[in-house]
N, C-alpha and C positions, 0 to 999 in steps of 0.2 A: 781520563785527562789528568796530567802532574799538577801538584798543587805546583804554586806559583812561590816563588821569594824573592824582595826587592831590596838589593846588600845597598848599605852605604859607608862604601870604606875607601880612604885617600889611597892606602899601600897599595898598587899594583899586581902585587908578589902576590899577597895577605888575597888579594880582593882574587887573583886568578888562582888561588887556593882552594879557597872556599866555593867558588863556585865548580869547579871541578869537582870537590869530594861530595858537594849538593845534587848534583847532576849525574854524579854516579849511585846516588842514591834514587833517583828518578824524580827527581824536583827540579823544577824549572824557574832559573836566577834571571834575575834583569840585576845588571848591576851598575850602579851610580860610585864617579868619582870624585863629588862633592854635591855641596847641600845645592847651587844652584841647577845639576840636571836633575839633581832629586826631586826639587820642588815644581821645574818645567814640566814631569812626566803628566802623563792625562789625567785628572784628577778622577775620573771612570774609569781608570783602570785600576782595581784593589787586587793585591795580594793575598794571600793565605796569612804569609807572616813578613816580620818587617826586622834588618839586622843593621845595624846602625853603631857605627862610631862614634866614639866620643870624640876626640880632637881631628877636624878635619879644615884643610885650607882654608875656608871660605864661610865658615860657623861651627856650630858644636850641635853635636847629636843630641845632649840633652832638650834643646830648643827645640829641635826636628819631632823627638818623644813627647814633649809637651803639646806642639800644636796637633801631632797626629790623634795622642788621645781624645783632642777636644772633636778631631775629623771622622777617623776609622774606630771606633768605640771597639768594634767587638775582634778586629785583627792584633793577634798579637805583636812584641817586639822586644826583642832580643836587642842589649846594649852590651857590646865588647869596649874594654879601657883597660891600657897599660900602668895607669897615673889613677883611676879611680878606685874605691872598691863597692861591692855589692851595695854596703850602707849608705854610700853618697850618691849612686844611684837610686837608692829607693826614695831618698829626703827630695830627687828630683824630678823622677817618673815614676812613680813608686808601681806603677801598672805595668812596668817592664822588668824582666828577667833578665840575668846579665852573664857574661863570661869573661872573666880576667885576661888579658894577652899578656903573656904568649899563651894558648891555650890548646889544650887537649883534642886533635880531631875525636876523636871519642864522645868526649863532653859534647863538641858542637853538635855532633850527629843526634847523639842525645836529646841534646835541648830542641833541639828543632822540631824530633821526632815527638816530643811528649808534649810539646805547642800544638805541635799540626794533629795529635791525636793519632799518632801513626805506629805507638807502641803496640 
């Protein structure tokens, strides 16, 4: 069975990107286009890992990382930002991993793969 990953990214482009190069890796994306189908989704249904935006129409990924750490304790999350860096992510989810956009399909494959334990 693919592990599962639940993107939350505004861009369209970015969001039909990523799950593409995730889905060719044999991982299975749900993908949300702002915080509130994010937050609608079935609270029973957990991912593996969790990718999440920072600036997005409708709230900010760092709030999304906050209350997930208090929900999903042991799934990870991966925070992408164009305007942040690693540091100011960590002073705000400090429990999430992060990748700078525009970023390295490479890096993403990476990060994903050494979260999900898939090195």
């Amino acid at each position: 069975m693919a592990k599962r990953i639940f993107l939350l990214e505004d861009d369209e482009g970015i969001r039909q990107v990523i799950e593409l190069i995730l889905n060719l890796e044999n991982y299975e994306v749900t993908s949300f286009e702002n915080v509130e189908k994010f937050m609608a989704a079935n609270p029973y249904d957990v991912p593996d890992l969790f990718i999440l935006d920072v600036m997005l129409p409708d709230g900010n990924g760092i709030e999304v990382c906050k209350e997930l750490s208090t929900l999903q304790k042991d799934v990870p999350v991966v925070m992408m930002s164009a305007h942040l860096t690693s540091a100011d992510i960590a002073l705000s989810c400090s429990e999430a991993s992060f990748i700078p956009k525009p970023f390295d399909l490479n890096t993403l494959i990476n990060t994903v793969k050494r979260l999900m334990k898939d090195e």
